[in-house]
N, C-alpha and C positions, 0 to 999 in steps of 0.2 A: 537460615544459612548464616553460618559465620564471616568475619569479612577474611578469613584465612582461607577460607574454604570453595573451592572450583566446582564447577558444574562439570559430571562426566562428559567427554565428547559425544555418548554415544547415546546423552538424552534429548544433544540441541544439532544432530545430524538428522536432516529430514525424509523421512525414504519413500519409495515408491519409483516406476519405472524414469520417470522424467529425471528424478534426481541420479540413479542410479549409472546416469551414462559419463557424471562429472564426479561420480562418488569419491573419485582421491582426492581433486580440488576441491569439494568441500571439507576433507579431512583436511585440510592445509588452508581452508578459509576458517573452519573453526577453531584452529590451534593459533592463529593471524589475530582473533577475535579475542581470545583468551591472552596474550602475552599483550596485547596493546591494551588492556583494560588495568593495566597495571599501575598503581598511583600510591603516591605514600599519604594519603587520606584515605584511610581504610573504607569510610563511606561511600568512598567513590569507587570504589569493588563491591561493595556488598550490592549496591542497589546496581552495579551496571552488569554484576552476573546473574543477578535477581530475573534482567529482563531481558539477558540474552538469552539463559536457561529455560526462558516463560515458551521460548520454543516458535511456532509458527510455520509458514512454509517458507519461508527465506525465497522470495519470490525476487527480489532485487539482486541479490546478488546472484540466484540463479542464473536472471538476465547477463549476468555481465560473462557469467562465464560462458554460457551456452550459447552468445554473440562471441564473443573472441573464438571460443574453439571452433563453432561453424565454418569459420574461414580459415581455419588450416592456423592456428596460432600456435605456436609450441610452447612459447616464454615459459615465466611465472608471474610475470606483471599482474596478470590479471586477477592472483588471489590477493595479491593489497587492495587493487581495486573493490573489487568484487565485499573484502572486508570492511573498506572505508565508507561503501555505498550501504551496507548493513547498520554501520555505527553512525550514519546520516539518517537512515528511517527509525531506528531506533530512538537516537534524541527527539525525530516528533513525536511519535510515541509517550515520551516521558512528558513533552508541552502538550499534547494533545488532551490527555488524560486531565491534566489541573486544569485546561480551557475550559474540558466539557464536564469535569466535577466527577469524573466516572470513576466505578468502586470496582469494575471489575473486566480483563481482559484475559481474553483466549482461557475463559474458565476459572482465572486467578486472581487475586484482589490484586489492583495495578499498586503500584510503587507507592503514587501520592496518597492511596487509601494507608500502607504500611506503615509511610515512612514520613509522611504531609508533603503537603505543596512546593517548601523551598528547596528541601532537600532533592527533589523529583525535578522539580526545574535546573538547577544549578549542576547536576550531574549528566542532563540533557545537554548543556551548555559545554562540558568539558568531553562529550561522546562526541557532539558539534567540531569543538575545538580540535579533538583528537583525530577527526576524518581529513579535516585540512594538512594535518602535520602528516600523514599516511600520503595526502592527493601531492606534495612536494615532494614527498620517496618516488613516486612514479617516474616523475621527471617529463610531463608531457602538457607543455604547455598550452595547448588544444584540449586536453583530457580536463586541465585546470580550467578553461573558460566552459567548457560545457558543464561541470559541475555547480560551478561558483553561480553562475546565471540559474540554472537549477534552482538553489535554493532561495534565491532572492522569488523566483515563481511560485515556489512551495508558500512561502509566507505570505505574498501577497492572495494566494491562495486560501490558506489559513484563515485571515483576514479577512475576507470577502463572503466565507463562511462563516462566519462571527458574525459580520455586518448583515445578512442574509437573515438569520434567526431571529423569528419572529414577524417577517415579510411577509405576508401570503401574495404579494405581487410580484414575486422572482417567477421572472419565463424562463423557458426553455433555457434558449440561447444564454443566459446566465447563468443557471445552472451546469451545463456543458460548459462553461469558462473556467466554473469553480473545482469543478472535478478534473476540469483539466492541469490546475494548477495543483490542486491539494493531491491530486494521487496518481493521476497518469505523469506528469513530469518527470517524478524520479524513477517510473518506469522507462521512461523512455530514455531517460538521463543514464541509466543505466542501461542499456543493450546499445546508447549511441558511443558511446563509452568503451562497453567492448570491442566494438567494432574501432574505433580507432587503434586504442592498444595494441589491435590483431593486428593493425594496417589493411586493414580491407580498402576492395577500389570504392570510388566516390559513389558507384549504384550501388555494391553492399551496404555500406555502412547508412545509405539514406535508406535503403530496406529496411535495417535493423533498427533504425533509430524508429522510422514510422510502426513498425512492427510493436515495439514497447510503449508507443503512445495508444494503438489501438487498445492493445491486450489491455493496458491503464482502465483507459477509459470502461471498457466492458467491467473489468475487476470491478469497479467502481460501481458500475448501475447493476450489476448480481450484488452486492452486497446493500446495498438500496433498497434493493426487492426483499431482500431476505428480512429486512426492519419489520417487514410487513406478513411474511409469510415463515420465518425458520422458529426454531425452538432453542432458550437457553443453554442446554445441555449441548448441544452441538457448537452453535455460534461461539460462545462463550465471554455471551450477552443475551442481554433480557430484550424480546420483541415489542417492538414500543420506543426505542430508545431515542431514535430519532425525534417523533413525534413528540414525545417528552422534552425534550432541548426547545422545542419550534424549528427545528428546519423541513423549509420545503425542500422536500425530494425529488425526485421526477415522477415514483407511484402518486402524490398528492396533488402535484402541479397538474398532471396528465387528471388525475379525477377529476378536480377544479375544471378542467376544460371540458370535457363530457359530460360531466353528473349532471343533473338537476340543481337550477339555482339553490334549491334548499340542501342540498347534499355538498354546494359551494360553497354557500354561508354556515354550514357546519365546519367543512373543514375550516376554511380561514379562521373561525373563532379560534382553533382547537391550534393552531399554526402561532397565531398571537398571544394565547392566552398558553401554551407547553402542557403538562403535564397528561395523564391517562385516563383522565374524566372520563373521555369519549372514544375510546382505544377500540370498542369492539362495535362502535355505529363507524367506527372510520375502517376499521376493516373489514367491514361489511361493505361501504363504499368502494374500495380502491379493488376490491373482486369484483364488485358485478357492474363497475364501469369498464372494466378491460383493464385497469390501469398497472398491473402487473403482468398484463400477458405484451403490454405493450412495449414494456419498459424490459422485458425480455426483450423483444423485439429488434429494442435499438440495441441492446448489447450482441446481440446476433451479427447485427448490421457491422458492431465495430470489430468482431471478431472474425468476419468476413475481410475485411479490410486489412488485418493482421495476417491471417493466414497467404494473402494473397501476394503478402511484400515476402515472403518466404521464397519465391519460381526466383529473384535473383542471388539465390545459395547455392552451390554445388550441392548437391545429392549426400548426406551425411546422416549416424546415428544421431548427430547433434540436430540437425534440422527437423530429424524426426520426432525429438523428443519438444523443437520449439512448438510441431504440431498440436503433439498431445498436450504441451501447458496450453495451447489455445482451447483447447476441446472441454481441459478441466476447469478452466476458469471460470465457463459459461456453464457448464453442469452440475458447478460446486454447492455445496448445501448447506457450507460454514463458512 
């Protein structure tokens, strides 16, 4: 891709019944995404269309619209929103990828494999910079405290997953902290968010805001599981990847708890020491201890919990469609 050269709308518009009910506001969150990427450092376009086009489910900004419009919003507030809270997940993304040294997402060689490390960081920083100058268009200075606290969560998040690799003595209760910071937050940051914009009452908006933390969290431990169970082709990453960085998971933390000391002191080696040496005696572990049925389990649990903040909604296609993101999120296979 040239740095002159735009991503069609209609290759980074996501479809499927759930999107389908905000289909014009994302044509107007995509068209938000495209004109704010605009910078007179051509670099700073090639690589920030490089990784909006890379596509995905646009699952945040979904939140944000599909929070505002369930309660009856009419505005357009909510596609700046909705676009700033994109160009905020996006910048991890672009740090994300130099952290973990990784060559390839959602099927495509990431940016920092393209384009190296600085260029990938520093354009993250001006996607960063660019969400803040979109969250002052809003004009809502609630909307501004609940983002800004966001990402100070996100990073400390970040961080503690960093700090984590290579531990085989992260419990439970720490890992649920980590996932709550690194990927449910700006779930949740986003549908608490809609719900202000919309002006919903004080029980909506703490439905929707908890609604986004659950959905987080489960998105979170399905994608966990999948380290251990999906195939590159779909994922678009290679199975293993986790376990190759060293991080405890919840499938390896929960074997750790069950397996056989010897099947304990395997993992932990394999936790401290990264790489795939032992990729297919560890996934022979983390099946026949339960440790994926389990970890299914608690994401059930937190998508129970999501589904359940939904009875203080009016009755809406938009409600219905927050149903089905709960349903897909837990069934998903990528």
């Amino acid at each position: 891709m040239t740095a002159n050269s735009a991503p069609s709308l209609s290759t980074i518009i996501p479809t499927g019944p759930v999107h389908a009910v905000v289909a014009d506001d994302f044509l107007a969150v995509n068209r938000t995404l495209l004109a704010q990427l605009t910078s007179r450092i051509p670099l700073v376009e090639t690589i920030g269309q490089y990784i909006i086009e890379s596509g995905g489910k646009r699952m945040r900004p979904l939140l944000v619209l599909l929070a505002a419009r369930s309660v009856g919003y009419q505005g357009d507030q909510h596609i700046t929103l909705a676009s700033l809270v994109e160009f905020m997940h996006t910048s991890t993304l672009l740090h994300d990828d130099v952290v973990d040294e990784s060559h390839m997402r959602r099927g495509r060689p990431t940016a920092n494999d393209a384009w190296g490390n600085a260029p990938s960081v520093l354009v993250g920083d001006f996607l960063y910079s660019r969400s803040f100058q979109m969250m002052v268009n809003v004009g809502s200075m609630r909307i501004m405290k609940v983002l800004s606290a966001a990402t100070c969560v996100i990073a400390e998040g970040e961080v503690q997953q960093l700090v984590n690799v290579g531990n085989p003595d992260v419990s439970e209760a720490t890992y649920f902290e980590t996932i709550q910071g690194k990927t449910a937050m700006l779930f949740e940051a986003a549908s608490h968010s809609g719900a202000i914009v919309a002006g919903a009452t004080p029980e909506q908006e703490s439905a929707l805001q908890h609604y986004g933390r659950y959905l987080g969290l489960a998105f979170q431990l399905i994608d966990d599981l999948l380290d251990y169970q999906g195939d590159a082709s779909t994922m678009g990453k290679n199975v293993g990847d986790d376990l190759a960085e060293g991080k405890p998971t919840l499938p390896l933390i929960r074997a750790m708890q069950t397996g056989t000391p010897e099947q304990a002191k395997l993992i932990r080696q394999a936790i401290r020491k990264g790489g795939l040496e032992q990729l297919d005696d560890i996934l022979a572990i983390v099946h026949n201890t339960g440790a994926l049925d389990y970890t299914r389990q608690r994401a059930e649990e937190m998508i129970d919990k999501a589904l359940a903040q939904l009875d203080a909604l009016p009755e809406s296609a938009y409600r219905d469609a927050m149903t089905q993101l709960a349903h897909m999120a837990i069934n998903r296979h990528a």
